[in-house]
C-alpha positions, 0 to 999 in steps of 0.5 A, a space after each residue: 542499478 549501478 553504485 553511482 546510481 545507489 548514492 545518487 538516489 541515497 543523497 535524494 532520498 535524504 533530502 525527501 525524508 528531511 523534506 517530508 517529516 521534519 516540517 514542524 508538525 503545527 505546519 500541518 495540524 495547527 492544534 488549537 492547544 498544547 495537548 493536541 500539539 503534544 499528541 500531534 507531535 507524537 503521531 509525527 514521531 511514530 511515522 517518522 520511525 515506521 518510514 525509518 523502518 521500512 528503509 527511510 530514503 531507500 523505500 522512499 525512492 522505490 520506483 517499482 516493486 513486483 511481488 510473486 506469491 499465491 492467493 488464498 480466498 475466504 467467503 464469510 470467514 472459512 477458506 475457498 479451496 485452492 490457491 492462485 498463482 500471482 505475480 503483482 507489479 507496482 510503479 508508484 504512484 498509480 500503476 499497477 499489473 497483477 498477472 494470474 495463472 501458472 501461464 499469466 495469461 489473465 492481466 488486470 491493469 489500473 492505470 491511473 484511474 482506469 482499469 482493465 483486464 486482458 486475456 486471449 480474446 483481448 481487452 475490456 474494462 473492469 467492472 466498476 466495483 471492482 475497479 473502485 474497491 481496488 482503486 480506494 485500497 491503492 488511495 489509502 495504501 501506506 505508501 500513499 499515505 506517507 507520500 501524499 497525504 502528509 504532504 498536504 498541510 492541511 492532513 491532520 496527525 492523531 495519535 491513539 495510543 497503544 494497544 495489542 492487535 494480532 500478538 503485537 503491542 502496537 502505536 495507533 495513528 490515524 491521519 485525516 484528510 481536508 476532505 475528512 477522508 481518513 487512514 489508520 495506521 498501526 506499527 509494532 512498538 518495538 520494530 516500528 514496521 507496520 501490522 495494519 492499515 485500515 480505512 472506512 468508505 460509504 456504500 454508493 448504493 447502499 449508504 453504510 460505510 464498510 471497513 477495509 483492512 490490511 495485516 501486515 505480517 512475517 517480514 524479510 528483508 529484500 535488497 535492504 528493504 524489510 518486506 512482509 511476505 504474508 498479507 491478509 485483507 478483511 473487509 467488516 472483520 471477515 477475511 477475504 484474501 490471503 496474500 502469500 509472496 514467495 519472491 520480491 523484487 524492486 526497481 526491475 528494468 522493466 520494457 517500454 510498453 510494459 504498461 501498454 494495455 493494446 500491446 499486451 492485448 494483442 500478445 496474450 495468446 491462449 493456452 
């Protein structure tokens, strides 16, 4: 990206920032009195930090991000053997591509609201759960949140207070949408960089609803962008995946048909 390129966006991303977080508040929550106004204001103040602290305008405008790392998994809480080798890259708002394997011979994509796996002997589509856990995780993201639901003036801002989670002192917000749908954010008091994400959905077959969280830790900061190399998933309180990143890049150049399921069909080879 050229310098023209960096202050161009930087002007953009003022514009977004201003545009996105200083709406007046009752804009959006339309509390019934002073004290929901107060506490609405509040859960306003607390993204509005986290989003400075994650770069303001300039993370705002990240087009794509690739993350390199190895994935430990958990089942019930105690650690699989092993680790497998990832590189992830994400285009907002809805693509994705995670390469596995020291070879990255085994693709998944979500793109849009469809979701694929590819490998030598070609496509073929996800299995619904597993596309449906991945697409609700991409739904309630931080990202997501911040670029689409506070958007929506009908998305209702709640302020929880504070209280330590994982070492940290923390501000709880939680941000409801028309549908009553619902994400809950946790940022670091001091730093105001986020340490959870968390969110509730309803079991199609069984009707209990399940937890799913996200930590947030053991942050650098990548081409001005502060970045948490360590990410660790929990579904009910119980671990399930952890996420060691040991490179990061944002807005790569990336081919033409990078996102083109058939193509990267026909060119995985096997090893």
């Amino acid at each position: 990206m050229t310098s023209r390129q960096r202050r161009w966006m930087s002007r953009v991303g003022c514009a977004a920032l201003a545009a996105l977080l200083a709406v007046p508040v009752k804009m959006r929550t339309e509390p019934a009195d002073d004290a929901g106004a107060a506490n609405a204001q509040k859960a306003h103040d607390v993204l509005f930090a986290m989003v400075n602290a994650l770069g303001g305008p300039l993370w705002l405008n990240v087009n794509n991000e690739m993350r390199q790392g190895h994935i430990a998994a958990f089942f019930q809480g105690q650690p699989d053997m092993g680790t497998t080798e990832f590189w992830d890259f994400h285009q907002w708002p809805d693509h994705d591509r995670i390469e596995y394997t020291k070879h990255r011979d085994v693709l998944q994509f979500y793109v849009g609201r469809e979701a694929w796996e590819v490998t030598y002997r070609g496509k073929k589509a996800l299995p619904k759960d597993q596309a449906d856990e991945f697409l609700r995780r991409r739904d309630h993201s931080i990202e997501t949140a911040v670029k689409v639901w506070l958007k929506d003036p009908k998305t209702i801002l709640v302020y929880e207070g504070q209280r330590v989670q994982y070492r940290h002192l923390v501000d709880q917000i939680t941000l409801i949408s028309a549908s009553n749908d619902s994400v809950t954010i946790q940022t670091d008091a001091m730093t105001h960089l986020p340490v959870q994400r968390t969110f509730q959905w309803r079991d199609p077959v069984y009707k209990d609803k399940n937890t799913d969280a996200e930590e947030y830790e053991d942050y650098h900061t990548v081409e001005g962008l502060p970045t948490a190399f360590s990410i660790t998933r929990y579904k009910n309180g119980e671990e399930e995946r952890q996420y060691y990143t040991d490179k990061v890049e944002y807005n790569r150049d990336l081919p033409a048909d990078f996102w083109d399921v058939d193509t990267w069909a026909r060119k995985i080879k096997r090893h």
